[in-house]
GUKE-807493 format. One record per residue (C-alpha): x, z, y; residue number from 1. Coordinates in steps of 0.5 Angstrom, whole numbers, plus 2048, in hexadecimal, padded with zeros to 3 digits. Layout:
N
[rec [X Z Y] NUM]
...
//
This chain:
466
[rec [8AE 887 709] 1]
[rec [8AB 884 703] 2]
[rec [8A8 87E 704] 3]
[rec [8A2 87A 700] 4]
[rec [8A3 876 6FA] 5]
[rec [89F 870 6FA] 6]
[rec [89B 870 6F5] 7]
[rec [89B 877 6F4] 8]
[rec [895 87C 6F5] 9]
[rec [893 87D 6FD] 10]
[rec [897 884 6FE] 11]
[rec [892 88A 6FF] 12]
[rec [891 88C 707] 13]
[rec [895 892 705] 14]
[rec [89A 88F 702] 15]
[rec [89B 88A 708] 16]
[rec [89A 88E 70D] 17]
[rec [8A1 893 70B] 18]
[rec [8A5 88B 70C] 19]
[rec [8A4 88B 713] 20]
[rec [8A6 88D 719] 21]
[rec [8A7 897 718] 22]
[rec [8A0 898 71A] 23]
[rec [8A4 89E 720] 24]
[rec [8A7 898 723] 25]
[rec [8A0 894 724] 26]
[rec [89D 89A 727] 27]
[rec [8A3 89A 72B] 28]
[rec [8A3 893 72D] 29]
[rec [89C 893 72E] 30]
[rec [89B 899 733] 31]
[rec [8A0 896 738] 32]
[rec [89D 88F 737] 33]
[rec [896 893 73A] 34]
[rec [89A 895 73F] 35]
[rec [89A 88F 742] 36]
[rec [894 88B 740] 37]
[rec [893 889 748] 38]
[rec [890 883 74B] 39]
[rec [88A 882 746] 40]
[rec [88A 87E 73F] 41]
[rec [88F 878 741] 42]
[rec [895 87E 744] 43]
[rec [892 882 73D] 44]
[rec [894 87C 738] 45]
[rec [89A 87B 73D] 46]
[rec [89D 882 73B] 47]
[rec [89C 881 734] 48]
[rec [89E 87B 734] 49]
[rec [8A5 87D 737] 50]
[rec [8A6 884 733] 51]
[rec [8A3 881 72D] 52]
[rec [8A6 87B 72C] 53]
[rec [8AB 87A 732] 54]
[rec [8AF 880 730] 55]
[rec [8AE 884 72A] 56]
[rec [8AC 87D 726] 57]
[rec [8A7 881 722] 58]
[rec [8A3 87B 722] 59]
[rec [8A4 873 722] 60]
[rec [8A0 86F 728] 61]
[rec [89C 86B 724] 62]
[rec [899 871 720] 63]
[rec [898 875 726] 64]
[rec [894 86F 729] 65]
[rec [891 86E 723] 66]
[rec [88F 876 724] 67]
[rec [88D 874 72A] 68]
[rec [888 86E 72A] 69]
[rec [884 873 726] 70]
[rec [883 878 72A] 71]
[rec [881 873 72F] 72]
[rec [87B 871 72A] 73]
[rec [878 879 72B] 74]
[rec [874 87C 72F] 75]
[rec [877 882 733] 76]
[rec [880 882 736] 77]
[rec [883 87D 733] 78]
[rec [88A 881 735] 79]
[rec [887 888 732] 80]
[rec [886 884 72B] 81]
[rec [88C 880 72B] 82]
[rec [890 887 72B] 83]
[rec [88C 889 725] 84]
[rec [88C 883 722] 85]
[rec [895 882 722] 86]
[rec [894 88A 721] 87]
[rec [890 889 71B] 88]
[rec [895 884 719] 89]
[rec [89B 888 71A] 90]
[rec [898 88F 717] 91]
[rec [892 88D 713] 92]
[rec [88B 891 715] 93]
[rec [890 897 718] 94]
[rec [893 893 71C] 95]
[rec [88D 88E 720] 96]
[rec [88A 896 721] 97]
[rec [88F 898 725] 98]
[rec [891 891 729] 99]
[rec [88A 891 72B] 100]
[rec [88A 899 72D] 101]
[rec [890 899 730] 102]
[rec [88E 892 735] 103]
[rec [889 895 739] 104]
[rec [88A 89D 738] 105]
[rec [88E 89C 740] 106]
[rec [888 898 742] 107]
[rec [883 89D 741] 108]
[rec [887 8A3 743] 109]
[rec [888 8A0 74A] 110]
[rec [881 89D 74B] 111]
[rec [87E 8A4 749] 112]
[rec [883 8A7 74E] 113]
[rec [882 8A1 754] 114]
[rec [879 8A2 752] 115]
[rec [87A 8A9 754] 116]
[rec [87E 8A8 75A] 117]
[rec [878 8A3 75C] 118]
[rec [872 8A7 75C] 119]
[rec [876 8AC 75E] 120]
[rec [877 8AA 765] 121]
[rec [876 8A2 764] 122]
[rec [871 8A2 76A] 123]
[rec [877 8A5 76F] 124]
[rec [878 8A0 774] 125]
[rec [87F 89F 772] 126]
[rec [87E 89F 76B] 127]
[rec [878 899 76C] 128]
[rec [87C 895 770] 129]
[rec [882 895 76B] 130]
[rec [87D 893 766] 131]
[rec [87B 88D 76B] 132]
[rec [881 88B 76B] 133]
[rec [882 88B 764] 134]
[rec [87B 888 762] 135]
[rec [87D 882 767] 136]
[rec [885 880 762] 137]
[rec [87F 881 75C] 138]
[rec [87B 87B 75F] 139]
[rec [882 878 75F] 140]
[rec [884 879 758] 141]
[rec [87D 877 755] 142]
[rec [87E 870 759] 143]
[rec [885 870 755] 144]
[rec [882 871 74F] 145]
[rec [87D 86B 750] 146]
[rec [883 867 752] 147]
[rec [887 869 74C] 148]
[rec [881 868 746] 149]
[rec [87F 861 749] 150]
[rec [886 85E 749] 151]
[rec [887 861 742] 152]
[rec [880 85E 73F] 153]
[rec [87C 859 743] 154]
[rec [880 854 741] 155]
[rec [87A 84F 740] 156]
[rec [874 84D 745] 157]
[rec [86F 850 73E] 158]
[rec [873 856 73E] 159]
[rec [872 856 747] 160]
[rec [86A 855 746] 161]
[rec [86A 85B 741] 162]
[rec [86D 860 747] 163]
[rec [869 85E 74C] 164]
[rec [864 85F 748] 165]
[rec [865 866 746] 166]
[rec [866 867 74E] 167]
[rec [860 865 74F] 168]
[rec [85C 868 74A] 169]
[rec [85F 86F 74C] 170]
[rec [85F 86F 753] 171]
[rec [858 86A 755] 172]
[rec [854 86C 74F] 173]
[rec [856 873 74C] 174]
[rec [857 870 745] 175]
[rec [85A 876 741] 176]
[rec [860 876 740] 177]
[rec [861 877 738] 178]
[rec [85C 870 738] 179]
[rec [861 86D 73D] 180]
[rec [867 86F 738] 181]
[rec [862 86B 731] 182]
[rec [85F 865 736] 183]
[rec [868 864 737] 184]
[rec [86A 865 730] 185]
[rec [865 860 72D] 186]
[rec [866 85B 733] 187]
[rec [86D 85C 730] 188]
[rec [86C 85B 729] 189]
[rec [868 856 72B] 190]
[rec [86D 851 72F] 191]
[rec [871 853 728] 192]
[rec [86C 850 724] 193]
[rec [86B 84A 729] 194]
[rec [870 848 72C] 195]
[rec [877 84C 729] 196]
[rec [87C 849 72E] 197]
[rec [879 84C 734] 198]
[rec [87C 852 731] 199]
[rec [881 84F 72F] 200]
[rec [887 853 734] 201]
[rec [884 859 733] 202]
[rec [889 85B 72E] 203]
[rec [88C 862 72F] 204]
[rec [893 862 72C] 205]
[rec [896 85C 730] 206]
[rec [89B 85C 72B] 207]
[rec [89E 862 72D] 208]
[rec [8A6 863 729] 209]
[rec [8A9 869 728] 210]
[rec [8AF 86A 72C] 211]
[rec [8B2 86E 726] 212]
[rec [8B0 871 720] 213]
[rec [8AD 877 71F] 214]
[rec [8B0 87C 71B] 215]
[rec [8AA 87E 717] 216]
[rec [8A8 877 713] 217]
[rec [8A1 875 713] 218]
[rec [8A0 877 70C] 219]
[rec [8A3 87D 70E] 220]
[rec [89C 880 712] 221]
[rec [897 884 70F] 222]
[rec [891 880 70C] 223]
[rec [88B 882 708] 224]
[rec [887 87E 704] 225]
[rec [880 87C 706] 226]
[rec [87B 87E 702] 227]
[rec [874 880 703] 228]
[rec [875 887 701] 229]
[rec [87B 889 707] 230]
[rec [878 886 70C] 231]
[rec [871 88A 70A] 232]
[rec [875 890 709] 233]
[rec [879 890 711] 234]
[rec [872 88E 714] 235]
[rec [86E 894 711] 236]
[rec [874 898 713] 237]
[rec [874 895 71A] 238]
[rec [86C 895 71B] 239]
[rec [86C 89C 71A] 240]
[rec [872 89D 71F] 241]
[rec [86F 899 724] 242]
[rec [868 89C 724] 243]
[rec [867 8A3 722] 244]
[rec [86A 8A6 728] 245]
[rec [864 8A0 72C] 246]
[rec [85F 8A4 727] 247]
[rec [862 8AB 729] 248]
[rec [860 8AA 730] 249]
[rec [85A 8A6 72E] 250]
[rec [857 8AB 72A] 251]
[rec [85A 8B1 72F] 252]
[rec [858 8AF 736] 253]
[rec [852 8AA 734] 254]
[rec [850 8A2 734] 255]
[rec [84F 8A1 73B] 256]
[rec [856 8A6 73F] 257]
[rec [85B 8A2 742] 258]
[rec [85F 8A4 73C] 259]
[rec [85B 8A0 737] 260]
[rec [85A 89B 73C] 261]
[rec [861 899 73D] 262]
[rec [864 89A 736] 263]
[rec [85E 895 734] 264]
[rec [860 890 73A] 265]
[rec [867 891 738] 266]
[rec [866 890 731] 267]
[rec [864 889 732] 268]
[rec [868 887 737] 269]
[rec [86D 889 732] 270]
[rec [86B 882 72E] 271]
[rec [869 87D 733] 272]
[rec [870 87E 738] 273]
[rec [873 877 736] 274]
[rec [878 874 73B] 275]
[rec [87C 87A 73D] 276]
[rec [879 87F 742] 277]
[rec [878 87B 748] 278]
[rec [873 877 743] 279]
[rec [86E 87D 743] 280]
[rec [86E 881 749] 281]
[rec [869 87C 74B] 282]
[rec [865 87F 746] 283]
[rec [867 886 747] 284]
[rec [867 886 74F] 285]
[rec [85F 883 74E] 286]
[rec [85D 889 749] 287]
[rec [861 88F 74C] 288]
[rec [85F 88D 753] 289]
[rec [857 88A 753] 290]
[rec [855 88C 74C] 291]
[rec [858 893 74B] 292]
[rec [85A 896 753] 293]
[rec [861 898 74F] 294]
[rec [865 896 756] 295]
[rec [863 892 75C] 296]
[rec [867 88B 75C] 297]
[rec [86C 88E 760] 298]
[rec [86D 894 75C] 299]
[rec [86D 88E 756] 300]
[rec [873 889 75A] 301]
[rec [877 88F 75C] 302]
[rec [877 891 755] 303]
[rec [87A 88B 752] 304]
[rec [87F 88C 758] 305]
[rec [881 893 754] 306]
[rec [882 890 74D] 307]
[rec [887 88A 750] 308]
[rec [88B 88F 753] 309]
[rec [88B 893 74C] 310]
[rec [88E 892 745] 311]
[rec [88A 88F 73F] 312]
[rec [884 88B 73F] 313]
[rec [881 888 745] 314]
[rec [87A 889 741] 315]
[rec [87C 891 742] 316]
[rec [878 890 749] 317]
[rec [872 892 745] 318]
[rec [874 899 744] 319]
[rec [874 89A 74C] 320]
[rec [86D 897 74C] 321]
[rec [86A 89B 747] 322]
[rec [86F 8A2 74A] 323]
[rec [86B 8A1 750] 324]
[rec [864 8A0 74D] 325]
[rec [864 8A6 749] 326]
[rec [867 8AA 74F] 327]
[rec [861 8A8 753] 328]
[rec [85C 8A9 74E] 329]
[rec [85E 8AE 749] 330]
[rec [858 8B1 746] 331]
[rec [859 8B8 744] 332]
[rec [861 8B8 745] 333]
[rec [866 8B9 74A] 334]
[rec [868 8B3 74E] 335]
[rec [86F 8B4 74B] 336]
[rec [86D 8B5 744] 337]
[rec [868 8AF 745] 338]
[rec [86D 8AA 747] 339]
[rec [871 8AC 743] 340]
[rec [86D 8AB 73C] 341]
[rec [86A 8A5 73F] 342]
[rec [871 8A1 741] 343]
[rec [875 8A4 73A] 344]
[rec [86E 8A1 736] 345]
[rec [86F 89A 73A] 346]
[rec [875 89A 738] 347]
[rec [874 89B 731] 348]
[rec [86E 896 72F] 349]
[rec [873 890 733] 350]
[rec [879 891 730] 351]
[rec [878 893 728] 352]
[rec [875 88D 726] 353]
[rec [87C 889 729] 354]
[rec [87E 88D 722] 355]
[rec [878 88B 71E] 356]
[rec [879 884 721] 357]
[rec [881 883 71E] 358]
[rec [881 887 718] 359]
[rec [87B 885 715] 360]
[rec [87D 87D 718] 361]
[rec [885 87D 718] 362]
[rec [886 87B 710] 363]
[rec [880 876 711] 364]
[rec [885 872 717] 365]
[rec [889 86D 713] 366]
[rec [882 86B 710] 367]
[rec [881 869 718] 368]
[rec [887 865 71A] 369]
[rec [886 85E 71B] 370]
[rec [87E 85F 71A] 371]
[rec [87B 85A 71F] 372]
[rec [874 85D 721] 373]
[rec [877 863 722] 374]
[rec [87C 860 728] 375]
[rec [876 85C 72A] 376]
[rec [871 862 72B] 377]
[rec [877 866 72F] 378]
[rec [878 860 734] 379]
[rec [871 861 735] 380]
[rec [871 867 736] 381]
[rec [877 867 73B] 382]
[rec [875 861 73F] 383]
[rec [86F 866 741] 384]
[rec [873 86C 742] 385]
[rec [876 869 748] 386]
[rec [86F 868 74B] 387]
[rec [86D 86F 749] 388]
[rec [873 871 74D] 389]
[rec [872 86D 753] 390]
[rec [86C 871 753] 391]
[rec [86E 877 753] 392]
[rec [873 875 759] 393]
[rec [86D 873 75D] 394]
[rec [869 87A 75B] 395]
[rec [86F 87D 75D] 396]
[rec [86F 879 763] 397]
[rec [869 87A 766] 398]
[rec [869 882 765] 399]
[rec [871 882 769] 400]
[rec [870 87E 76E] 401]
[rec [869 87F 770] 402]
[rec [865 886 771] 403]
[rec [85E 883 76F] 404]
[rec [85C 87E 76A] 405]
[rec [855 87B 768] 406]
[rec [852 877 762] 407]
[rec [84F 870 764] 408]
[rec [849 86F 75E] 409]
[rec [844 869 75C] 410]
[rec [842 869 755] 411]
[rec [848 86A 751] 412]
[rec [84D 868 756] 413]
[rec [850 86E 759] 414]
[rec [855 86E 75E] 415]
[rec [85A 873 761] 416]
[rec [85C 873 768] 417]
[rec [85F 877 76D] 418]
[rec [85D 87A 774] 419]
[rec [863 876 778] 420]
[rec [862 87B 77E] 421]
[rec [864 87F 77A] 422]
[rec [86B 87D 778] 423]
[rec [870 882 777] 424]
[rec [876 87F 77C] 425]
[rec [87B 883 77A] 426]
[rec [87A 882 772] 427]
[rec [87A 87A 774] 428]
[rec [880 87A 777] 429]
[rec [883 87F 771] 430]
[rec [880 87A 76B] 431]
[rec [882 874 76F] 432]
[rec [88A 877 76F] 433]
[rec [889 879 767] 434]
[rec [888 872 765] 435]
[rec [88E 870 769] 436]
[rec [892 875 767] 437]
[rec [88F 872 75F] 438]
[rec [88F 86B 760] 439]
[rec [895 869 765] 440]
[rec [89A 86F 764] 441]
[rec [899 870 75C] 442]
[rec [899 878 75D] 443]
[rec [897 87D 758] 444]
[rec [891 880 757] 445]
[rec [894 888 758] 446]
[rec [897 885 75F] 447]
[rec [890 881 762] 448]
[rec [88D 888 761] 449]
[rec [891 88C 764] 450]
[rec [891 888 769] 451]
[rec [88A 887 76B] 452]
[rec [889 88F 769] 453]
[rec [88E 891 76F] 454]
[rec [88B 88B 773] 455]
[rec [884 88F 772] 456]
[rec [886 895 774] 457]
[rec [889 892 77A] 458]
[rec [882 88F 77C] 459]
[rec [880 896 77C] 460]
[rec [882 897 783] 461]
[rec [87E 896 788] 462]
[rec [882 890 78C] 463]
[rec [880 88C 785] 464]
[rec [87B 886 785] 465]
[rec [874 888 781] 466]
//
């Protein structure tokens, strides 16, 4: 491997990209990492981190973190475009394509598979009750990642005060989410400017050493130049791939089909999903469910039970969403063909700007190494995720456990509560074992929701409290 002389001219992508790892064995390599990108974006990156770094050494750990707290700064899956990013800097421009490809080809082909099997007998009586039981370990799994964030971020009373309130503004006054996301940002930037010691613990590295060297040195990797003219370049080109087949189906099936609809909505979503996926389900639920009809509440949790038990992205529950929204308004379509395109569609707008976001960005990132206003707007804005998150927790507690639920208004105040003669006794006891088996038994997500899925079906059986 040919390594960069000091001084000397930055290499061509061309030239750097052939001094690397054989693009064949990244491929490789890459394919067998989606095969296990269980457990959401901390299991994801724990992958990476053990193949990449641990084990075949491609990779130093500070690079790697680097790579990471920059993907952090985006919106949309932070491990999806953390495989992009090292794949970029393994294979240059090919091989981000195929790092970011490969990471959620098994998710979408299972959640296509599993969509089907839902409204295809998802109302039959033992199938609902595993979803009961599946719905009661995703009420869990949410209460451990309100956990995790806040012990990571809310190191400081200032940093407390802005998650609660993003809780309160999400869940007492129906603030959007996106202006919840700005308000933290800022408030962020803010405490920065202010007062920079409140953030001064806040630092993602923590002074992380590698264990052994990489066999591919630093100066090793692909880079490019940033100029103005590549990066315009790869946004034209990435523009175009994300929205042409969005205005295929706009100009196809009209302005106002589910179609349209979901890839709009999606497309935007796509830019607002700081914090992982956790982060803006709220926000998604709230549309899906109250805005657009996709799915119910129900429907909602039971989908984000079937991205946890799936490969990829968590944020690949918006492909069952919009599955089951053109299956049940399919326009001039077949059912089957609708929910197809409309999932296909979803999938696309979410993903392809994670492209857009690393290539158009990676060249940039040294730039923002160390760079202040940036750290502080992110510790803003994940002090409020963890108030997003403990919303989430409480929407989906209140449709697991509770049959009916209403809204309490005065003025801008609108408060949800539930019908407590509607409790669901048996999704109670199951929540309440998920959480045990979580927090006191530290078991995997894959085993907590086996066990509440048998659980469910058990409580099926008519001897079974209701």
């Amino acid at each position: 491997m040919r390594r960069r002389t000091p001084g000397a001219g930055v290499p061509s992508d061309a030239e750097h990209r052939q001094d690397v790892v054989p693009l064949r064995d990244a491929v490789r390599v890459w394919f067998l990492i989606s095969l296990q990108t269980f457990g959401g974006p901390a299991g994801q990156i724990a992958v990476m981190q053990r193949v990449l770094v641990d084990e075949l050494r491609w990779i130093g750990q500070q690079r790697f973190l680097h790579a990471l707290n920059y993907c952090i700064l985006l919106p949309g899956p932070e491990a999806q475009q953390l495989a992009i990013y090292v794949g970029w800097l393994l294979n240059g421009t090919a091989g981000g394509l195929v790092a970011g490809t490969l990471f959620v080809i098994p998710g979408v082909v299972a959640l296509l598979a599993l969509s089907a099997l839902y409204v295809t007998v998802g109302t039959a009586t033992t199938v609902t009750a595993v979803f009961a039981g599946v719905s009661a370990a995703v009420l869990g799994i949410v209460a451990q990642a309100v956990v995790r964030v806040g012990r990571r971020s809310l190191h400081h009373w200032a940093l407390v005060a802005i998650a609660v309130g993003a809780f309160a503004a999400l869940t007492l006054f129906g603030v959007p989410f996106p202006l919840v996301v700005g308000a933290a940002g800022f408030a962020g930037w803010l405490l920065g400017r202010l007062a920079p010691d409140v953030l001064g613990g806040a630092a993602a590295e923590r002074g992380a050493v590698d264990a052994a060297a990489p066999v591919i040195p630093d100066d090793e990797l692909h880079f490019a130049d940033p100029s103005l003219a590549r990066a315009g370049k790869v946004l034209v080109v990435s523009l175009v791939a994300w929205l042409t087949p969005l205005a295929v189906v706009v100009w196809s099936t009209g302005r106002h089909s589910v179609f349209t609809e979901e890839g709009l909505f999606f497309s935007g979503t796509a830019l607002v999903t700081f914090g992982g996926a956790y982060a803006v389900l709220a926000f998604v639920s709230q549309q899906a469910v109250h805005t657009y009809g996709w799915v119910t509440a129900n429907d909602m949790v039971r989908g984000l039970g079937l991205a946890e038990t799936t490969p990829g992205p968590l944020i690949m529950v918006v492909q069952f969403v919009a599955f089951l929204g053109a299956y049940r308004d399919p326009g001039n379509l077949d059912p089957w063909a609708a929910a197809l395109l409309g999932s296909l569609l979803t999938t696309w707008v979410t993903f392809v700007p994670c492209f857009l976001f690393i290539l158009v960005g990676a060249p940039y990132v040294e730039r923002l190494r160390g760079n202040r206003s940036v750290a502080a707007t992110l510790s803003g804005i994940t002090a409020a995720v963890v108030g997003v998150i403990a919303n989430l927790a409480v929407y989906f507690a209140m449709h697991t456990v509770f049959t009916t639920t209403s809204t309490w208004t005065a003025g801008p105040l609108r408060v949800p509560y539930p019908d407590v003669t509607t409790i669901r006794l048996w999704e109670l006891l199951l929540t309440l074992l998920a959480l045990l088996l979580i927090f006191r038994f530290k078991w995997s997500v894959l085993r907590v929701m086996a066990v509440c899925a048998v659980l469910g079906l058990a409580g099926a059986l008519p001897f079974m409290p209701s």
